[in-house]
Structures are given as structure tokens and as C-alpha cells.
N, C-alpha and C positions, 0 to 999 in steps of 0.2 A: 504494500500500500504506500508506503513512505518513497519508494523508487519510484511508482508510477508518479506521485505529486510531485515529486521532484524533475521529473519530465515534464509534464505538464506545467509547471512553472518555468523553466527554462526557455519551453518553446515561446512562452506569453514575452518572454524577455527578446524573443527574436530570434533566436537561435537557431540553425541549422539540424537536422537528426543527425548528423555523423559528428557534429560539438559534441551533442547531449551525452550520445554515447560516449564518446571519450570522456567526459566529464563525471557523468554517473558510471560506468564502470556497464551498463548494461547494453546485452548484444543490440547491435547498429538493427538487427532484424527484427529486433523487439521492439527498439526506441518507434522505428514506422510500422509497425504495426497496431503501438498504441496509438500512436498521432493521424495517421493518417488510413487506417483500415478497421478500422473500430472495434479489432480486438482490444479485451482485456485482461487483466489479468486473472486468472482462474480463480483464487482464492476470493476475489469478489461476490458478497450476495445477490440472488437473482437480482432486485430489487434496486438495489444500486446500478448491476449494469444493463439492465432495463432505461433506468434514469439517464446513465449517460449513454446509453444509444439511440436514446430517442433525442437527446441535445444534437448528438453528431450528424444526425439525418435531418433537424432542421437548419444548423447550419451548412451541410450541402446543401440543402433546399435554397438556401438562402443565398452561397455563392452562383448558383446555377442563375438565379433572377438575377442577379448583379450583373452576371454576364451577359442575360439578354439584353437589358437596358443598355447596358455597354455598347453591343454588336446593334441595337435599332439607331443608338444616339450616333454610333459610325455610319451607320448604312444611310441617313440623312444629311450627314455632315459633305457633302458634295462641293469643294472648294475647289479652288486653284493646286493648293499644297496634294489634295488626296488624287486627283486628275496628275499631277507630276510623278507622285508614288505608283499610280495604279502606269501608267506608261513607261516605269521604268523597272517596273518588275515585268512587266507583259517583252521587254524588248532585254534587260541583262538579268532578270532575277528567276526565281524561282519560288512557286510558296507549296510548304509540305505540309502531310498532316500524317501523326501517327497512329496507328487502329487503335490504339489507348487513348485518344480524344484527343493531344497534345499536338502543337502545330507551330510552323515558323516561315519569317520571309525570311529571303535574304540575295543581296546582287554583292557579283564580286565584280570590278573595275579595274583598269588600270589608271584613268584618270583619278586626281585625288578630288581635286573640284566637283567633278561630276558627286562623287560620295559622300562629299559635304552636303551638298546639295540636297541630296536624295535622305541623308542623315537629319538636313534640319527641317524638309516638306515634312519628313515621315512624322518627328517628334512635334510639329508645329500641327499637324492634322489628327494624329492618333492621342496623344496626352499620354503617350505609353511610353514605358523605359525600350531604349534601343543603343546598340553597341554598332562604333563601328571600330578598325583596327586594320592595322594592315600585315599582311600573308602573303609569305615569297614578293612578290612584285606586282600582288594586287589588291586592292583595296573592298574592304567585304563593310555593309550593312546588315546587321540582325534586330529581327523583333523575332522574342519566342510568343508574342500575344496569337494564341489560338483566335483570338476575337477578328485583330486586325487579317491574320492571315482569311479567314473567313468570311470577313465583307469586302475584300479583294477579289477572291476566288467567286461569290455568287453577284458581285456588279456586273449588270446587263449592260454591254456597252453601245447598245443602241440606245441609251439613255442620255449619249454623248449629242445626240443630233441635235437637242431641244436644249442643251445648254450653252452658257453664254459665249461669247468669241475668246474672253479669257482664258476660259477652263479648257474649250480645245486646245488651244495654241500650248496650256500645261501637261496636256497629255501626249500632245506630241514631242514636244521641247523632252518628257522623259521618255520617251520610244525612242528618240534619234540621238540618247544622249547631248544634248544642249542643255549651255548654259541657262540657270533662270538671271533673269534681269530684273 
């Protein structure tokens, strides 16, 4: 009992599962099991882990809503910045998604401008944490937001005709790798 709280408090402190583990002394397989698979610990009463499994199944409940609010508030957000992002993954990027729901963009470059670029639409459109960095001799953009990759991937791009002359000229400008001005 005193391990599991002790996890559980650590995580609330922000902490990673492979800290925890090293920290409390308990297997890394256990630490995300309690965290994040809603096992518990055996010697817990029915009662209790009844209690905290019905917590842990509203709070998925409750990031799954956050996330759609997320992915509608993106899927309306139709700027300049998300028309440069969506043209510049359609022309150097790629966006993944793995069978375990998880998903990412990401364009690798050799121009550095160009990456800047693409680095500041992305985070000036999406509000999402993104990385960029550079690899061998080329310059890479990452978002792991399952969200963002997702209203990339279902944008209807006929939707391009009816918008303004700015937002093409951004969709193109990232298909042809161009500078934004």
C-alpha cells in the first residue's frame, strides 16, 4: 500500500514511470501498470479497487473528451499557418499513426529556413509542443500530437477552393517549399 502511494504521489509531482521506478525501488513493469493500466495491487480490498477503477475510467473518459474538443477546435482552426503545415507535410513530410492509437508528423529538410518555418506555422497553429533538430544533414520537424496528426490526415482538400487567396498561396508556398513572407 505505502509503494503504490508512493507512486502515485511521484507521478502527481510529474515524474516519468522509469524515475519512479528507480526511485521507489519497484519493477518499471509494475510502476505502469499501476499508472497507467489500472492494475492494482493484489492485497487491495475489493472495494477500494473498485473505487479506484472507476476514478481511472473517468479520467480516460475525461482525456478522450479533451481530445475531441482539441481535434474539433483544430479541425476549424483553418489559417494561413495550418494551410503552410498541411502543404508541407503533403509535399516533404509524412504523418503516422500506430495500431495502439498513438500518432506523429514529421518533415525532414535540408533547408534550415524552410524548418523554421514549418516549426513556427506548426506551433503558431496547433498550440502543441513540437521538436525540431537537426540529423546527419537534415533538418527534421516532430509533433507526436495524435490530434494534430489526425486533422491533417482527415482535411478534405477541396475545402481549399472556397478559401481565401491567402491560405492558398500558404498551402502552396509549403508544397513547393517557399519561403513565408
Amino acid at each position: 500500500m505505502e509503494e503504490y502511494n508512493n507512486v502515485q504521489k511521484l507521478r502527481k509531482e510529474g515524474l516519468g514511470s522509469t524515475a519512479i521506478s528507480k526511485i521507489t525501488g519497484v519493477q518499471l513493469s509494475t510502476v505502469k501498470n499501476w499508472l497507467f493500466n489500472g492494475r492494482l495491487p493484489k492485497h487491495f480490498s475489493k472495494k477500494y479497487r473498485e473505487a479506484i477503477l472507476k476514478n481511472l475510467m473517468k479520467a480516460k473518459q475525461k482525456i478522450k473528451e479533451l481530445k475531441e474538443e482539441k481535434f474539433l477546435e483544430l479541425s476549424k482552426n483553418i489559417t494561413e499557418d495550418f494551410a503552410y503545415v498541411l502543404g508541407a507535410v503533403l509535399g516533404d513530410g509524412y504523418i503516422y499513426f500506430h495500431p495502439k492509437g498513438w500518432g506523429h508528423i514529421r518533415i525532414s529538410v535540408k533547408d534550415k529556413d524552410f524548418a523554421n518555418n514549418f516549426f513556427q506555422s506548426l506551433k503558431n497553429w496547433s498550440k502543441m509542443n513540437c521538436r525540431i533538430y537537426q540529423y546527419d544533414e537534415f533538418w527534421r520537424v516532430y509533433s507526436s500530437s495524435v490530434i494534430v496528426a489526425r486533422v491533417l490526415k482527415k482535411f478534405d482538400l477541396n475545402k481549399l477552393e472556397n478559401m481565401p487567396e491567402e491560405t492558398i498561396s500558404a498551402f502552396l508556398k509549403g508544397i513547393y517549399d517557399l519561403k513565408v513572407i
